[in-house]
C-alpha positions as CSV (number, residue, x, y, z in Angstrom):
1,X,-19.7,-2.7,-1.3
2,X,-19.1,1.1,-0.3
3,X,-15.2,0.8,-1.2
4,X,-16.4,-0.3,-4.6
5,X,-18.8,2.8,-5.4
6,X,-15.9,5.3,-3.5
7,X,-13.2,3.9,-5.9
8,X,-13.7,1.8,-8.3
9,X,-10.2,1.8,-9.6
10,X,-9.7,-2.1,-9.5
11,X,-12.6,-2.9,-10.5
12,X,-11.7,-0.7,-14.2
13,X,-8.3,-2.2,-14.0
14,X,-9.3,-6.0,-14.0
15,X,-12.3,-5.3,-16.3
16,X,-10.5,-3.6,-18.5
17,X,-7.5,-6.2,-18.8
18,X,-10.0,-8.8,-19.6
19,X,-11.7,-7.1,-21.8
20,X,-8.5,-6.0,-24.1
21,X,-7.4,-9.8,-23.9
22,X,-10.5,-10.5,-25.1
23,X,-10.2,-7.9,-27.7
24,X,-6.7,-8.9,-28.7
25,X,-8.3,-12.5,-29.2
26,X,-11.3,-11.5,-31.5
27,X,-8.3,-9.4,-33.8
28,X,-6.5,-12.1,-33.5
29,X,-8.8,-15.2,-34.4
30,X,-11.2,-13.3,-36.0
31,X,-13.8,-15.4,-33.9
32,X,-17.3,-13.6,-34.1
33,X,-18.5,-15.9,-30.5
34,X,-15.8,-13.5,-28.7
35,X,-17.5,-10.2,-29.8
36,X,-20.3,-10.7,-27.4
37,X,-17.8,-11.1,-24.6
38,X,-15.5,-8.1,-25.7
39,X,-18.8,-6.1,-25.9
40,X,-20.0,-7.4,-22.2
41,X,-16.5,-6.8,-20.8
42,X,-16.4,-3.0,-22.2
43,X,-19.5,-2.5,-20.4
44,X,-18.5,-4.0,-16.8
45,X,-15.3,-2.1,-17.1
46,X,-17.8,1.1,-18.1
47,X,-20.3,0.3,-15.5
48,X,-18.1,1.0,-11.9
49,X,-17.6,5.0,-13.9
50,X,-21.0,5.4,-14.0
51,X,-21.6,4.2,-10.5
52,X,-19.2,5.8,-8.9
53,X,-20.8,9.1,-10.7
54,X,-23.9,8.6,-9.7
55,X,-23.8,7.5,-6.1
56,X,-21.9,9.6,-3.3
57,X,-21.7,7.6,0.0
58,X,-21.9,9.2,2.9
59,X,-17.7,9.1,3.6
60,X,-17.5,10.8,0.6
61,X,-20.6,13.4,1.3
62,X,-18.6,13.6,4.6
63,X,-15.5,14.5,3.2
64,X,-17.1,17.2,0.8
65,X,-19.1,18.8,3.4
66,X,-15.4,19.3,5.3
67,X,-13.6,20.5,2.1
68,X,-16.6,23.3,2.1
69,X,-16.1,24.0,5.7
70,X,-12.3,24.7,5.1
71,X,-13.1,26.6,2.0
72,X,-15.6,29.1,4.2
73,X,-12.9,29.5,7.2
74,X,-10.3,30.0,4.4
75,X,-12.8,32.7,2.9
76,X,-12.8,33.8,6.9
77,X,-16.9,33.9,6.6
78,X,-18.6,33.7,9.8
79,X,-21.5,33.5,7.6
80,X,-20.7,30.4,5.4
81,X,-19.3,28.9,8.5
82,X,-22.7,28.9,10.4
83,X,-23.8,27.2,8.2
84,X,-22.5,23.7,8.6
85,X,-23.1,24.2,12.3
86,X,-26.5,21.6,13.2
87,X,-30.0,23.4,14.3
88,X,-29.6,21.2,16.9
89,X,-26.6,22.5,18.5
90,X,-26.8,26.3,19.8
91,X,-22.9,25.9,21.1
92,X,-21.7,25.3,18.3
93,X,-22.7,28.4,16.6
94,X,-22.1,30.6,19.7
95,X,-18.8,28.8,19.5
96,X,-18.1,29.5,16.0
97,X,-19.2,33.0,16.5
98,X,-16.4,33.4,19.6
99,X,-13.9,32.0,18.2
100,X,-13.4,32.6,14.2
101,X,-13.3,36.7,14.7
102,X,-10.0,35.9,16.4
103,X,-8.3,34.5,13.3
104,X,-7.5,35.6,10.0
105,X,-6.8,33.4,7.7
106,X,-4.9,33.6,4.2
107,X,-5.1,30.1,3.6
108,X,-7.0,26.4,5.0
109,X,-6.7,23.3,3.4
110,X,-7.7,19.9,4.4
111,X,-4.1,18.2,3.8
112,X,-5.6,14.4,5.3
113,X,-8.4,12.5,7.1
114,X,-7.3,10.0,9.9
115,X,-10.5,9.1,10.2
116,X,-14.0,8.8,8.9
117,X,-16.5,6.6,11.0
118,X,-20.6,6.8,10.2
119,X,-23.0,5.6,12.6
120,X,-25.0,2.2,12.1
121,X,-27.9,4.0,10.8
122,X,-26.1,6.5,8.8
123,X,-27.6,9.3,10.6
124,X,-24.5,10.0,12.8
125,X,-20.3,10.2,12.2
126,X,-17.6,11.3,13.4
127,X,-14.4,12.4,11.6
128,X,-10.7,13.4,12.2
129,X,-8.5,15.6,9.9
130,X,-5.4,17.9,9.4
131,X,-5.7,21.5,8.1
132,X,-2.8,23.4,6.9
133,X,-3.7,26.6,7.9
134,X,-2.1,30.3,7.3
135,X,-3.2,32.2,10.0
136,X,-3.1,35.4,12.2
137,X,-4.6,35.5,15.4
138,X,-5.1,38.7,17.1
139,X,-3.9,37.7,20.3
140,X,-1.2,35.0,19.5
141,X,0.8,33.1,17.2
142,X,0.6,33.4,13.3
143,X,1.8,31.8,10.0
144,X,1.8,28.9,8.7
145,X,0.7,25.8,10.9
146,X,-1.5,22.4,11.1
147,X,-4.2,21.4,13.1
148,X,-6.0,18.3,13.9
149,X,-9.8,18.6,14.3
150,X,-12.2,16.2,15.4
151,X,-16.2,17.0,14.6
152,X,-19.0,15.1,14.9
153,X,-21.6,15.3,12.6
154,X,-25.5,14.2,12.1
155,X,-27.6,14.7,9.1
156,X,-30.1,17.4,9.4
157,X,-33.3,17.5,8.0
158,X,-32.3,18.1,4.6
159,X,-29.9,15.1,4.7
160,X,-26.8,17.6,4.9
161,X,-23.8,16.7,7.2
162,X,-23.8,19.6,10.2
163,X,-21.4,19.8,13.0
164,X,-23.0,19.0,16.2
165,X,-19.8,19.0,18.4
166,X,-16.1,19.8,17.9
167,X,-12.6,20.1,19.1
168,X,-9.2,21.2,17.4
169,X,-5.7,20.9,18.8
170,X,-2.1,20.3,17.6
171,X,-1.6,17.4,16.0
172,X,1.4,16.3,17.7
173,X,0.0,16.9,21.4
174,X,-3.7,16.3,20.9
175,X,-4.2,18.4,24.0
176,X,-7.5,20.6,23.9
């Protein structure tokens, strides 16, 4: 059921297509039993919008809280970054505190996710991206580069996603 409230697109497509054959007949015959059907098939090919605008699943609350969390390292904000790190995990902002001071970024975008996996309860997940990134580091390489990062993430008492553990590394050597 989630793939059909995260994109409903097929769902519009074969809804639709009935619904304009069923239009095309009505025109056609001028048959006013078929209006009832044209007018139920405009509504299920209306109905999957709506849902899709209403509810946000967790994958997609997922993705959005990662988007945020590239657009705050991208801003280079210590700030906005601590906060997406979880009440419950003090290492997380001490590491976040270490370790973004070092950079300076010009640019971070989330360019793919290879993978987004929620818990059973939908309490915990865990989630695997690429960043483009435009960096300089003050001890080390800079420009323009990609890195994979793995978080895991738990709802906090608000119902937010937080980071409660992560790791980044090349994507081509996955070596920490």
């Amino acid at each position: 059921m989630e793939a059909f409230t995260e994109s409903p697109f097929i769902l519009v497509v074969i809804s639709g297509l009935a619904t304009l054959f069923l239009g095309v007949m009505f025109i056609r015959t001028g048959e006013k039993r078929v209006l009832p059907f044209v007018l139920v098939g405009i509504l299920l090919t209306i109905l999957p919008i709506l849902t899709d605008a209403w509810i946000t699943t967790d994958r997609e609350a997922v993705k959005l809280s990662v988007q945020r969390l590239a657009r705050s390292v991208q801003l280079n904000s210590v700030e906005k970054t601590l906060q997406f790190a979880h009440p419950d995990a003090p290492h997380v902002y001490a590491s976040i505190e270490k370790e973004m001071p070092r950079y300076d970024f010009t640019w971070c975008v989330v360019s793919g996710f290879k993978k987004i996996e929620i818990g059973p309860f939908g309490e915990a997940a865990e989630v695997t991206f690429v960043v483009a990134v435009n960096v300089a580091a003050k001890l080390g390489p800079e420009g323009i580069g990609y890195r994979e990062i793995s978080l895991e993430l738990a709802k906090d008492p608000q119902g937010d996603w937080k980071i409660t553990n992560y790791r980044h590394y090349s994507p081509g050597s996955r070596s920490y």
